[in-house]
TITIZA-952788 format. One record per residue (C-alpha): residue in one letter; residue number from 0; z, y, x; chain. Coordinates in Angstrom, 2 decimals. Layout:
TITIZA-952788
SITE  type  seq        z        y        x  mol
SITE     A  NUM        Z        Y        X    A
...
***
This chain:
TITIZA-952788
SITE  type  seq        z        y        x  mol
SITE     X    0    -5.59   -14.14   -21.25    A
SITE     X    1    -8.63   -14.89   -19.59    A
SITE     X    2    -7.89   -15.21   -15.53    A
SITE     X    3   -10.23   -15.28   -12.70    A
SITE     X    4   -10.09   -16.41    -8.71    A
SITE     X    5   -10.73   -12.80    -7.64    A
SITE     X    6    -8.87    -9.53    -9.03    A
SITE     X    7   -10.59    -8.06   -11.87    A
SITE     X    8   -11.48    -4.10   -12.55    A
SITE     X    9    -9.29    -2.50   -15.12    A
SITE     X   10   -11.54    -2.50   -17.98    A
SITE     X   11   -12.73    -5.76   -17.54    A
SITE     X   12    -8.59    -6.58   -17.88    A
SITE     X   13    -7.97    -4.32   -20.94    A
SITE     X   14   -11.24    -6.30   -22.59    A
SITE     X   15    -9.27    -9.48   -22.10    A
SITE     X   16    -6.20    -8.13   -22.89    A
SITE     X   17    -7.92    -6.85   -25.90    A
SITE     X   18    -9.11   -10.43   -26.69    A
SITE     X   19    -5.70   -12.04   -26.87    A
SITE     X   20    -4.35    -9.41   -28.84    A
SITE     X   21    -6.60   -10.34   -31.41    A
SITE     X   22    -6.33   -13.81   -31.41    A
SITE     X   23    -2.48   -13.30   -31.40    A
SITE     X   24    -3.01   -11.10   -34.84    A
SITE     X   25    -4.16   -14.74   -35.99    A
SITE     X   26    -0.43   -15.50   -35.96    A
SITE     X   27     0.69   -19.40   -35.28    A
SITE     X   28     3.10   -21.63   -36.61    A
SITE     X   29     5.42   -23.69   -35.19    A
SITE     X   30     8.81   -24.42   -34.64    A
SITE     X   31    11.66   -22.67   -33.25    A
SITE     X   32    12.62   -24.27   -29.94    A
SITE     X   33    16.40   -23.45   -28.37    A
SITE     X   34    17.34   -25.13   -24.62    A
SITE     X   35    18.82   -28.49   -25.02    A
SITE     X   36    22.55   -28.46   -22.69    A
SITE     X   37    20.90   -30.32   -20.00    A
SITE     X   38    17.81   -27.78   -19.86    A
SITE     X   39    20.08   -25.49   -18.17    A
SITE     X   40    20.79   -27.16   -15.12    A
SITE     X   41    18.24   -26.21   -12.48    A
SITE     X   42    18.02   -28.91    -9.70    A
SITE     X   43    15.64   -29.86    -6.90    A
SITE     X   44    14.79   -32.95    -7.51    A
SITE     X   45    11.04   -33.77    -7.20    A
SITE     X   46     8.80   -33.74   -10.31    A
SITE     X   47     7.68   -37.59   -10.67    A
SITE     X   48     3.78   -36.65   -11.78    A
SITE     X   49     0.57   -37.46   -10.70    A
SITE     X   50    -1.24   -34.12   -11.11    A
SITE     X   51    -5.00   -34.35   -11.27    A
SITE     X   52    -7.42   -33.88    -7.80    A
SITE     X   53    -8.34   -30.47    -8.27    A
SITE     X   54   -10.15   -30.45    -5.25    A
SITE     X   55   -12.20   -33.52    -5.85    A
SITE     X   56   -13.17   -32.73    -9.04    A
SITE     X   57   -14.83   -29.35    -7.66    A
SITE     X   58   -12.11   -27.29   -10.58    A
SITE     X   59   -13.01   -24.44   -11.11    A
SITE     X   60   -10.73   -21.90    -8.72    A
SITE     X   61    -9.06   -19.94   -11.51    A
SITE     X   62    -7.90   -22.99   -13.63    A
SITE     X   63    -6.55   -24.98   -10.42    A
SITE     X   64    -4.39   -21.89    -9.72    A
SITE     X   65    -3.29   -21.98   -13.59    A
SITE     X   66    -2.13   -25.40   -13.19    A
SITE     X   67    -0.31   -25.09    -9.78    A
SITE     X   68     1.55   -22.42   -11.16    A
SITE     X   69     2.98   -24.24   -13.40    A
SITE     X   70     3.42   -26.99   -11.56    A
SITE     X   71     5.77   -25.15    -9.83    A
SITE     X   72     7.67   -23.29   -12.74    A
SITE     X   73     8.52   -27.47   -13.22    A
SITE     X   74     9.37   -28.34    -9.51    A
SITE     X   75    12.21   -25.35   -10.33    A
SITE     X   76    13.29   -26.52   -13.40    A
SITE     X   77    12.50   -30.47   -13.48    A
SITE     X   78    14.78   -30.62   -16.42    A
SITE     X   79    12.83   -28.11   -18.86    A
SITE     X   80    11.25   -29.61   -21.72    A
SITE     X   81     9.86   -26.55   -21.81    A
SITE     X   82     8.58   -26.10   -18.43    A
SITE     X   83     7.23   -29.71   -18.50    A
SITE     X   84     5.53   -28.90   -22.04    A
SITE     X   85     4.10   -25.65   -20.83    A
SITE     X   86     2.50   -27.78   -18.12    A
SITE     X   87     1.07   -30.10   -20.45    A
SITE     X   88    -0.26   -27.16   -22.63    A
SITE     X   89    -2.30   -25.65   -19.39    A
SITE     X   90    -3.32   -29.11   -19.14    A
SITE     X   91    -4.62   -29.82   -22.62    A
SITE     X   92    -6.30   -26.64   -22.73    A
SITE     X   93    -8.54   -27.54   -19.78    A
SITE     X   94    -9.38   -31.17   -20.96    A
SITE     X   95    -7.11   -33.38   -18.60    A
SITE     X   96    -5.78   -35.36   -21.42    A
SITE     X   97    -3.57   -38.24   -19.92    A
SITE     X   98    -1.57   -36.17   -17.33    A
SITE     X   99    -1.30   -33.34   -20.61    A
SITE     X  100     0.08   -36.99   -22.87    A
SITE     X  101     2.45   -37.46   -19.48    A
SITE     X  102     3.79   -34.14   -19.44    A
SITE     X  103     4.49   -34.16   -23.53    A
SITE     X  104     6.49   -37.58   -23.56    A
SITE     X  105     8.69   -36.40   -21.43    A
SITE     X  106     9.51   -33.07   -23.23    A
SITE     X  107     9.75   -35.00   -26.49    A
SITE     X  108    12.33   -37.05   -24.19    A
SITE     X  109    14.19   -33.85   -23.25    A
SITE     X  110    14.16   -31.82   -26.36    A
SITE     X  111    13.32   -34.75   -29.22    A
SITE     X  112    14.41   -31.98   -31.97    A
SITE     X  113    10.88   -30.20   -30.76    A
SITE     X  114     7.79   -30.59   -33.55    A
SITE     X  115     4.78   -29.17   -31.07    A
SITE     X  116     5.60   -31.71   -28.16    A
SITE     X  117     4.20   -34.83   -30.06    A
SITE     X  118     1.99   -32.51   -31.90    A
SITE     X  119     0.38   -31.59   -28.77    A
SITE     X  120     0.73   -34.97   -27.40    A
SITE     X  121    -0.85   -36.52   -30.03    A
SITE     X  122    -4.04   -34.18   -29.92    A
SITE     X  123    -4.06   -35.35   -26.31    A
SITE     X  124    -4.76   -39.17   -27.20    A
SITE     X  125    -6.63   -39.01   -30.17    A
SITE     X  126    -9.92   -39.99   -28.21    A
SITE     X  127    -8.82   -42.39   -26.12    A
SITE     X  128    -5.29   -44.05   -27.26    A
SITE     X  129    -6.30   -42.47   -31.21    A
SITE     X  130    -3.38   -45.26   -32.90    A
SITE     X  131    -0.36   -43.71   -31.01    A
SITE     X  132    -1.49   -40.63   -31.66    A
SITE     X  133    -1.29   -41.09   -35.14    A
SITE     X  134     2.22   -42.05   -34.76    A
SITE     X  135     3.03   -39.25   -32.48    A
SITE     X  136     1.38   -37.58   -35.38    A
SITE     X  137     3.66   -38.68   -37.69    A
SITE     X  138     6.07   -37.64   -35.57    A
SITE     X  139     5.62   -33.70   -35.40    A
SITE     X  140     5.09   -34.06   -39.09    A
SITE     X  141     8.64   -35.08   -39.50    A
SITE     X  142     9.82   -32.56   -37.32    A
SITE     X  143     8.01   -29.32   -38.54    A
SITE     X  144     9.38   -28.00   -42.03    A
SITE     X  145     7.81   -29.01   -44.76    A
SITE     X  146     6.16   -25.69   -45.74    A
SITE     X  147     4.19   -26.79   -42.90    A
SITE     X  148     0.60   -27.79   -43.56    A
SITE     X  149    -1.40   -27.81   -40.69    A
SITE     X  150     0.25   -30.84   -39.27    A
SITE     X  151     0.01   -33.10   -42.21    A
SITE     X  152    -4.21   -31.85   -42.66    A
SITE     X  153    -4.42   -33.29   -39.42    A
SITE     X  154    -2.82   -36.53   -39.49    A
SITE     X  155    -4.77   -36.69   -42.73    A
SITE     X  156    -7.74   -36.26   -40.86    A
SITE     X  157    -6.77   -38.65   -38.32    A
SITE     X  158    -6.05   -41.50   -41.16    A
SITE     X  159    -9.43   -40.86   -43.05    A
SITE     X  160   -11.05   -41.47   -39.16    A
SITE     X  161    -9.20   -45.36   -39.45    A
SITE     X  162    -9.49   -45.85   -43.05    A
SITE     X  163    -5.97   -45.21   -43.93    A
SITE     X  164    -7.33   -43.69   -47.13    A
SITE     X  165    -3.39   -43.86   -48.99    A
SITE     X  166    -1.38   -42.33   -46.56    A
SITE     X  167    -3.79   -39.71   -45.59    A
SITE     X  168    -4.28   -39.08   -49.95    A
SITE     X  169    -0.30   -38.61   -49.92    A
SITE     X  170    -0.44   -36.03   -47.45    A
SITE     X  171    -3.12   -34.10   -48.91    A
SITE     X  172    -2.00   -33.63   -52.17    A
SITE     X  173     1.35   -32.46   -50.54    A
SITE     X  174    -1.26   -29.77   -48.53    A
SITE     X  175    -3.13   -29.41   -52.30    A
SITE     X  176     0.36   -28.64   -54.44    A
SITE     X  177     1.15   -26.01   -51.90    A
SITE     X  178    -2.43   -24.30   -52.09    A
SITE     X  179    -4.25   -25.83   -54.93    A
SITE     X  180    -7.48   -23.92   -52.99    A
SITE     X  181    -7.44   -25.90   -49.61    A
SITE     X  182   -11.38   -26.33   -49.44    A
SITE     X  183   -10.26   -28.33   -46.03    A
SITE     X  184    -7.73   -30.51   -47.99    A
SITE     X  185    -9.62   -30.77   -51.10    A
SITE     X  186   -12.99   -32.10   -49.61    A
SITE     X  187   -10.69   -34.80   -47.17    A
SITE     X  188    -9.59   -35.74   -50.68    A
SITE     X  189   -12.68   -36.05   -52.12    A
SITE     X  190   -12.92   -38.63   -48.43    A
SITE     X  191   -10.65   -40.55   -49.30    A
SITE     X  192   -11.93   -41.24   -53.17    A
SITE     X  193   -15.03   -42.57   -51.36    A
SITE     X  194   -13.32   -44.55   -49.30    A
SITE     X  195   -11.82   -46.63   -51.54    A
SITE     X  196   -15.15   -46.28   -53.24    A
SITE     X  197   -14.54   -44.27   -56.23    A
SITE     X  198   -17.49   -42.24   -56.32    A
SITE     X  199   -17.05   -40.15   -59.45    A
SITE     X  200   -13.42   -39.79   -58.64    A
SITE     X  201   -14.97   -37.96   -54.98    A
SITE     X  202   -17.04   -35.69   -57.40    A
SITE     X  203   -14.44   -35.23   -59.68    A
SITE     X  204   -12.50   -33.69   -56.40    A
SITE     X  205   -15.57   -31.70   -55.66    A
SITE     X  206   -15.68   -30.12   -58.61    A
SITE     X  207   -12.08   -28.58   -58.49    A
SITE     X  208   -13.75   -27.23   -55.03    A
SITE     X  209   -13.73   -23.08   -55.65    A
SITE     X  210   -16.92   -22.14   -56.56    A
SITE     X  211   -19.46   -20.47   -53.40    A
SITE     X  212   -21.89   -21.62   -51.10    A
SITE     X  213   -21.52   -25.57   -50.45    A
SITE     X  214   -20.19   -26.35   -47.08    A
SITE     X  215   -22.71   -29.13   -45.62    A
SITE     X  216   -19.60   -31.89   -45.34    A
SITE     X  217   -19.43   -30.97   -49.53    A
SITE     X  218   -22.79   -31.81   -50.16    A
SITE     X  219   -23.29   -34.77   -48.09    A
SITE     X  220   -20.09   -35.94   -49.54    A
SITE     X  221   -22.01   -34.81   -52.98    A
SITE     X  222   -25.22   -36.87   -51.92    A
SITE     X  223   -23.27   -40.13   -50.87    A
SITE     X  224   -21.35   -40.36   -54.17    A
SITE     X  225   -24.71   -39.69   -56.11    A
SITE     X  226   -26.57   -42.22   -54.40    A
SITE     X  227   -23.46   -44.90   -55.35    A
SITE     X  228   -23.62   -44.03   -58.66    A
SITE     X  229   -27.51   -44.84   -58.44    A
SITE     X  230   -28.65   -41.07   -59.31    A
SITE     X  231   -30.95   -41.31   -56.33    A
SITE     X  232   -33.42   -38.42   -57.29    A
SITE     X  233   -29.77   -35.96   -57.68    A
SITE     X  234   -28.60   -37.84   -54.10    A
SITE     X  235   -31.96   -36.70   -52.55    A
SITE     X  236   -32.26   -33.36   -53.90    A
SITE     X  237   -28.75   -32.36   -52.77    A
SITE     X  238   -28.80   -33.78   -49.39    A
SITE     X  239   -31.96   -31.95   -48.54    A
SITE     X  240   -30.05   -29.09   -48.59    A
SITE     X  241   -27.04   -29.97   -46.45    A
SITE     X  242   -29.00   -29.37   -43.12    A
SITE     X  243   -29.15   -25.39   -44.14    A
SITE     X  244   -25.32   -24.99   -45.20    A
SITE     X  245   -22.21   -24.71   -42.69    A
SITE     X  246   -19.22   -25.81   -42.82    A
SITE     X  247   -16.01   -23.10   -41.92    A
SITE     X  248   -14.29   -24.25   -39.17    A
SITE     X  249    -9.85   -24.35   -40.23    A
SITE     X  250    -7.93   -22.65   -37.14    A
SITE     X  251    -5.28   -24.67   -36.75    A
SITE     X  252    -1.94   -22.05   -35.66    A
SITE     X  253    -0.05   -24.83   -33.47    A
SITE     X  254    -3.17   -24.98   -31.21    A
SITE     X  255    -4.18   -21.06   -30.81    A
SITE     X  256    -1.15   -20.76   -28.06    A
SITE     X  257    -3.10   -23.82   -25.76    A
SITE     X  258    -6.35   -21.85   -26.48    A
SITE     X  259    -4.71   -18.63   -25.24    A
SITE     X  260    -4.36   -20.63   -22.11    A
SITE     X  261    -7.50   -21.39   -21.38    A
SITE     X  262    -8.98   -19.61   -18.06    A
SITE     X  263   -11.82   -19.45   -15.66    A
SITE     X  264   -15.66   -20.03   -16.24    A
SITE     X  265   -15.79   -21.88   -19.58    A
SITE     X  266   -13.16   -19.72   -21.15    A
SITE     X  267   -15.12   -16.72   -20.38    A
SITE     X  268   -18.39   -18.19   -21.31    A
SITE     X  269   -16.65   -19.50   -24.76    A
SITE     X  270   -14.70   -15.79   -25.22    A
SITE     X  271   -18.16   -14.08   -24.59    A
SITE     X  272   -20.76   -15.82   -26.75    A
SITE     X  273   -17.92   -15.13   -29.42    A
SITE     X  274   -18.07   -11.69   -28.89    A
SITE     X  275   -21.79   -11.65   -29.38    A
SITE     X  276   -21.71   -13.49   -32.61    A
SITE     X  277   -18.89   -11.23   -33.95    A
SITE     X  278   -21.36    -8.64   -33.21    A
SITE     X  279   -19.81    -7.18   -30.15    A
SITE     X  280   -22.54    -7.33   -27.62    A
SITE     X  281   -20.99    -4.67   -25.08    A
SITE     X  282   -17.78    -6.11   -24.77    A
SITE     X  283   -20.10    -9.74   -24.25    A
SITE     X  284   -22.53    -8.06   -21.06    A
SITE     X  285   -19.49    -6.70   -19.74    A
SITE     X  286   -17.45   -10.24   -20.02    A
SITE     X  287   -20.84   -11.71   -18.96    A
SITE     X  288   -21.46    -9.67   -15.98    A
SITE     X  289   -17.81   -10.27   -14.86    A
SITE     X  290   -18.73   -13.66   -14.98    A
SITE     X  291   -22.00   -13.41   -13.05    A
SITE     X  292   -20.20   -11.93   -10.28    A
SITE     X  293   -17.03   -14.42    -9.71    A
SITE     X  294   -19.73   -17.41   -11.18    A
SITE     X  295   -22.74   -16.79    -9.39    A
SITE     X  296   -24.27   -19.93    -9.41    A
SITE     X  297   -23.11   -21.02   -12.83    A
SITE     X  298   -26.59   -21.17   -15.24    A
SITE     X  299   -24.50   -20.16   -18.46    A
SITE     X  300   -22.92   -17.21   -16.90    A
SITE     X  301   -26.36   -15.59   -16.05    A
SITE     X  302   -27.53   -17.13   -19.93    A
SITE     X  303   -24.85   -15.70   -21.78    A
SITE     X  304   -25.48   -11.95   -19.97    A
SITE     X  305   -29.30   -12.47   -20.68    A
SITE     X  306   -28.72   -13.51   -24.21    A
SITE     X  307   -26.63   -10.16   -24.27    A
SITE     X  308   -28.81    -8.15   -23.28    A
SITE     X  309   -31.59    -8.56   -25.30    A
SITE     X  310   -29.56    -8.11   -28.41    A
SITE     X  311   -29.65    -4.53   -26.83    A
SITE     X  312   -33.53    -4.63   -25.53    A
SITE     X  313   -32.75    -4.17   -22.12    A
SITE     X  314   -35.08    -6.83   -21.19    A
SITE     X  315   -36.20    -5.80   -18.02    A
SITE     X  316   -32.37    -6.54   -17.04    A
SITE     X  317   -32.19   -10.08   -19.59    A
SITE     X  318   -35.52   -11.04   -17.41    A
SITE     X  319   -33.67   -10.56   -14.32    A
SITE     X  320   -30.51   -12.33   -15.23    A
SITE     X  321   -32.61   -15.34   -16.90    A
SITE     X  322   -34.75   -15.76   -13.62    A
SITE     X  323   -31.28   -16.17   -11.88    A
SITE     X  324   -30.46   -18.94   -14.50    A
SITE     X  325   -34.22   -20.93   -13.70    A
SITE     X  326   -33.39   -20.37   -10.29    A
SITE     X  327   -30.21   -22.85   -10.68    A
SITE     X  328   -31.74   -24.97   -13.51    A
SITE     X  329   -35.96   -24.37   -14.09    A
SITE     X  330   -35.67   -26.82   -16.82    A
SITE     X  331   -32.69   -25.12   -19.04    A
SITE     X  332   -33.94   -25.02   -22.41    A
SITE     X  333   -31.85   -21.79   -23.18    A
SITE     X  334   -33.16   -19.65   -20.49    A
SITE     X  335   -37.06   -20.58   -20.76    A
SITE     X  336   -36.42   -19.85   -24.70    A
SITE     X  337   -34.82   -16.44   -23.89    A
SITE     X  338   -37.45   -15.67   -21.18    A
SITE     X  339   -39.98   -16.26   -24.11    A
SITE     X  340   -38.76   -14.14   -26.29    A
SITE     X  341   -37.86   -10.92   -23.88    A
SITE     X  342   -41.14   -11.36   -23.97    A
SITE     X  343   -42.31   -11.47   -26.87    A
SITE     X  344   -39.94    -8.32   -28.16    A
SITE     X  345   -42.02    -6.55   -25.36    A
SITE     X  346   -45.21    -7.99   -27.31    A
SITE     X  347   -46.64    -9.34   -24.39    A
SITE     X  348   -47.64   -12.43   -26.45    A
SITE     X  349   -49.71   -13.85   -23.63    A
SITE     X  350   -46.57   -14.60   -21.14    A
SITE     X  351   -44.64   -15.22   -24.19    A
SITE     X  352   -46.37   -18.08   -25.47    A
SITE     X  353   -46.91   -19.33   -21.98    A
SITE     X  354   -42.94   -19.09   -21.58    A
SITE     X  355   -43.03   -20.92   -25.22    A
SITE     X  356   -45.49   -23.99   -23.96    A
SITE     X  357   -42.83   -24.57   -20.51    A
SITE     X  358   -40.27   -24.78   -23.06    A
SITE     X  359   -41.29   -27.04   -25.43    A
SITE     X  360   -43.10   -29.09   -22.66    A
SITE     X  361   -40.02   -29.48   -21.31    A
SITE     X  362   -37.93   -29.86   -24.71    A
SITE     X  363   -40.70   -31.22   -27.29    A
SITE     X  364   -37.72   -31.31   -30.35    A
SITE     X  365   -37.04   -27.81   -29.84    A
SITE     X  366   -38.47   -26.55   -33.39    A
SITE     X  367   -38.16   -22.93   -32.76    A
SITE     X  368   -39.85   -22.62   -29.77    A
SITE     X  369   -42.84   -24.51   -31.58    A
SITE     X  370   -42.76   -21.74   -34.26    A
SITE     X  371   -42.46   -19.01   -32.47    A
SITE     X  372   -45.69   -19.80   -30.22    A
SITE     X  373   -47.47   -20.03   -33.33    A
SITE     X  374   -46.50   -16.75   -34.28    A
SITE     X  375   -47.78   -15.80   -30.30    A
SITE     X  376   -51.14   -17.96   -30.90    A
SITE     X  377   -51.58   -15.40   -34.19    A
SITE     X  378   -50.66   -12.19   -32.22    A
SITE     X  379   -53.75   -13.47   -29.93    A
SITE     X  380   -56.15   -14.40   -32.86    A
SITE     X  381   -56.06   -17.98   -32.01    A
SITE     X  382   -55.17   -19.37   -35.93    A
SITE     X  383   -55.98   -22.80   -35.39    A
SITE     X  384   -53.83   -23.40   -32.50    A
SITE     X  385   -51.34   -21.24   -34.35    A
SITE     X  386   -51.61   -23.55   -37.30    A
SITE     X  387   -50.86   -26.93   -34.78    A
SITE     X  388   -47.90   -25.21   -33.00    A
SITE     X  389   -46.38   -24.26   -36.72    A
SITE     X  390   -46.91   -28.27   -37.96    A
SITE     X  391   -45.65   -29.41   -34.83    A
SITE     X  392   -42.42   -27.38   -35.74    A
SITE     X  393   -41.88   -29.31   -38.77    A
SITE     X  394   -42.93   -32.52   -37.04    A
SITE     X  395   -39.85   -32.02   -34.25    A
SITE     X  396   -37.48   -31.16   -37.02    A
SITE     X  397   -38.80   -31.86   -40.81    A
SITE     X  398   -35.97   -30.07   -42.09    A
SITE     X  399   -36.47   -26.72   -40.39    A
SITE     X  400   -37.20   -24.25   -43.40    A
SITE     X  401   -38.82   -21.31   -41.11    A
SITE     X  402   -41.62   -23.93   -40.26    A
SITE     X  403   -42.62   -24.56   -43.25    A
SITE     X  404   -42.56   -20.44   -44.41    A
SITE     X  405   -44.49   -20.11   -41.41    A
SITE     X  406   -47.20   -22.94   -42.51    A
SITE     X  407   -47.12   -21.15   -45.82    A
SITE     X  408   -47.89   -17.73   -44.68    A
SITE     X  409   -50.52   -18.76   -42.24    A
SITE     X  410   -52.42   -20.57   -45.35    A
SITE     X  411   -52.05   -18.03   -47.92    A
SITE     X  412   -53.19   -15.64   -45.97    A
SITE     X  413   -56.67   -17.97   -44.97    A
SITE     X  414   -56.39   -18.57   -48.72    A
SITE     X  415   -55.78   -22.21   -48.70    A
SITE     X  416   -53.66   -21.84   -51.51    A
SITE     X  417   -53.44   -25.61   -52.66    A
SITE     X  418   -51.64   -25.94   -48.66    A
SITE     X  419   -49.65   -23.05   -48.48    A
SITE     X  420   -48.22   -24.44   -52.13    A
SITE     X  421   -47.47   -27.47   -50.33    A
SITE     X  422   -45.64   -25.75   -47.67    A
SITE     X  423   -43.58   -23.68   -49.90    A
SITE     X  424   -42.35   -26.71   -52.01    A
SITE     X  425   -41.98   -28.28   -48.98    A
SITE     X  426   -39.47   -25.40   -47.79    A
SITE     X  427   -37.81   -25.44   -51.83    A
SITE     X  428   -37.22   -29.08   -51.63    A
SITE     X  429   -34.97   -27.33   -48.44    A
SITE     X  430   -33.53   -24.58   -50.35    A
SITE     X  431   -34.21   -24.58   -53.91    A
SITE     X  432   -32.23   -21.97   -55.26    A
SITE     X  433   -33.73   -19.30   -52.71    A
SITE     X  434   -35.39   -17.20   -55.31    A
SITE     X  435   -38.03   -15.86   -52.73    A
SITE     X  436   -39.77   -19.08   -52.37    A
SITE     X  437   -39.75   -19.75   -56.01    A
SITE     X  438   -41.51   -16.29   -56.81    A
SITE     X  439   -44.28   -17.30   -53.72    A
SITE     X  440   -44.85   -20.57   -55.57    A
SITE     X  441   -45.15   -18.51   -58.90    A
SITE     X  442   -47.63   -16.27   -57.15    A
SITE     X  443   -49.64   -18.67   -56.15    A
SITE     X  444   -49.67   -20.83   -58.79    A
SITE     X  445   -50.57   -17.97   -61.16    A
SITE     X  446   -53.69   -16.98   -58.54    A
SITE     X  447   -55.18   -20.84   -59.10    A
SITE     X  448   -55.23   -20.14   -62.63    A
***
């Protein structure tokens, strides 16, 4: 549960309440963990760790206290692998990796029958010590039973990262015989065929792939193994369209009790921009305004309530919390971009596309920002900067498909027909099995006859 420096109301509490109710539904694996003999002697002598400088590193209030806390659950119990493991886990969850790995050796040392203490510790040093956590790795995967899955994915993972393309092939077809539809194991598969640079033996694992919408790491895969096989024109065709596909992110169960940890400013801001994406934009302002008032000077915190509400069109409100944002950070990308289009939804297309020009003067790449002045420029009957605004879209990101529909519409209806063609094939070399640019082109084609 989300936790804050000062008391919360009691809605705000039942929302994250709420919250970690449903991310407990989720479920998580792991092991059953009973006291070692020696874990139930309490004694007083002093914890030998260096915890991090809270002060110094300006933590944020409500994650300092998190830590503390359990900093001194362990000064009670200095012989708890459980205590010191809890420690680590309000550790990892807030990014201080070595004092998390610290805290995790020495519960493996208490309680080495334990499968989530070098789990965790191993997710600890994969960035920065990434060859003993592959061991420690290979340690949890000993330890969990071997229904178990999500521990051997990631090892595999972790062996495809340093070209251990056997091992980490062992593993996932242990993951595959289990659930023969592991899109997550089956594609790693398909990474380790390239690998050891079998590139029909990658499509080949592709192909067993259940059938839906490509996940971008699929096609690229796809592209790569195309291109080795010297089917260039198939290579190019499919990697154009890897830039519009996503790939689903795996929850991994071990981890969701270290998320559940998580607290203060950047576990709000994460929890609320969630909300909005799931769809549930009053639970988000509320989060968000929560946020505003314990975070006042944190950019995102006024952002993410802006962003809220204009999903809701109270933009008078999303203009007042976005000001608050420029007046921390006048060059944030987000909040001139949000600014720009409160105002455009109010079709005031003049201070729109002036909030548009700040925000790609300041951020030139940002691709819709460029398209959305043109549409501005249009509202204001001024086509041919319209038309400059739209290329310079596709210019900052070549692959961005709403450019190029935006080219195309802006054309056809000037009746340059041979360009707006262009711009639609353009925009099908992106997507081209959308069937409403293939009808356009069809149109078009047919009005040239």
């Amino acid at each position: 549960m989300l936790n804050f420096a000062k008391p919360s109301n009691t809605h705000f509490t039942s929302l994250l309440v709420g919250v970690a109710v449903v991310m407990s539904l989720m479920g998580c694996g792991g092991d059953s963990e009973k006291p070692l003999p020696s874990e139930a002697t309490t004694t007083n002598q002093p914890v030998q760790l260096q915890l991090p400088n809270l002060v110094a590193d300006e933590t944020d209030p409500a994650v300092a206290k998190a830590i503390r806390e359990r900093h001194q659950l362990l000064e009670s119990s200095p012989t708890s692998a459980e205590r010191w493991g809890e420690l680590g886990m309000t550790l990892l969850a807030h990014d201080y990796f070595a004092t998390a790995a610290s805290c995790f050796t020495k519960a493996a040392e208490l309680n080495p029958t334990v499968a989530r203490w070098p789990y965790y510790e191993a997710i600890a040093l994969q960035h920065d010590q990434p060859r003993q956590s592959i061991n420690r790795l290979r340690r949890a995967v000993e330890l969990f039973p071997d229904e178990e899955q999500a521990a051997k994915l990631r090892l595999a993972k972790a062996l495809i990262q340093h070209g251990d393309s056997t091992e980490a092939a062992e593993l996932l077809r242990k993951v595959l015989a289990a659930d023969s539809e592991h899109i997550t194991a089956r594609i790693n598969l398909a990474k380790t065929e390239l690998l050891q640079d079998r590139p029909q033996g990658c499509l080949d694992e592709l192909a067993q792939l259940p059938r839906g919408d490509a996940t971008r790491t699929e096609l690229l895969l796809s592209a790569e193994a195309l291109r080795r096989l010297g089917q260039i024109e198939e290579a190019t065709r499919v990697s154009r369209e890897a830039p519009s596909a996503i790939d689903t992110p795996t929850v991994d169960p071990h981890f969701l009790p270290v998320i559940r940890l998580k607290t203060g400013l950047k576990a709000g801001l994460d929890t609320a921009t969630q909300l909005l994406t799931a769809g549930r934009t009053q639970e988000s302002i509320k989060l968000a305004e929560q946020l505003v008032i314990h975070y006042p000077k944190s950019e995102w915190a006024h952002i993410t309530l802006g962003r809220g509400l204009i999903r809701i069109r109270r933009l008078a409100d999303a203009e007042r919390a976005l000001n608050k944002a420029l007046e921390i950070n006048g060059n944030s990308y987000e909040a001139l971009f949000r600014m720009a289009v409160a105002k455009q939804l109010q079709q005031q297309h003049e201070q729109a596309a002036s909030w548009y020009l700040k925000t790609v003067e300041r951020h030139p790449n940002a691709a819709i920002a460029h398209k959305n002045l043109g549409q501005c420029l249009i509202a204001l009957g001024d086509l041919q900067s319209a038309e400059s605004s739209f290329q310079d879209s596709v210019i900052a990101q070549p692959n961005y498909i709403d450019g190029h529909l935006a080219l195309a519409s802006l054309y056809a209806k000037q009746q340059r027909t041979n360009l707006a063609l262009a711009a639609l094939r353009d925009a099908q070399r992106l997507k081209p099995n959308d069937a409403a640019i293939k009808a356009a082109i069809e149109r078009l084609e047919r009005s040239l006859r």
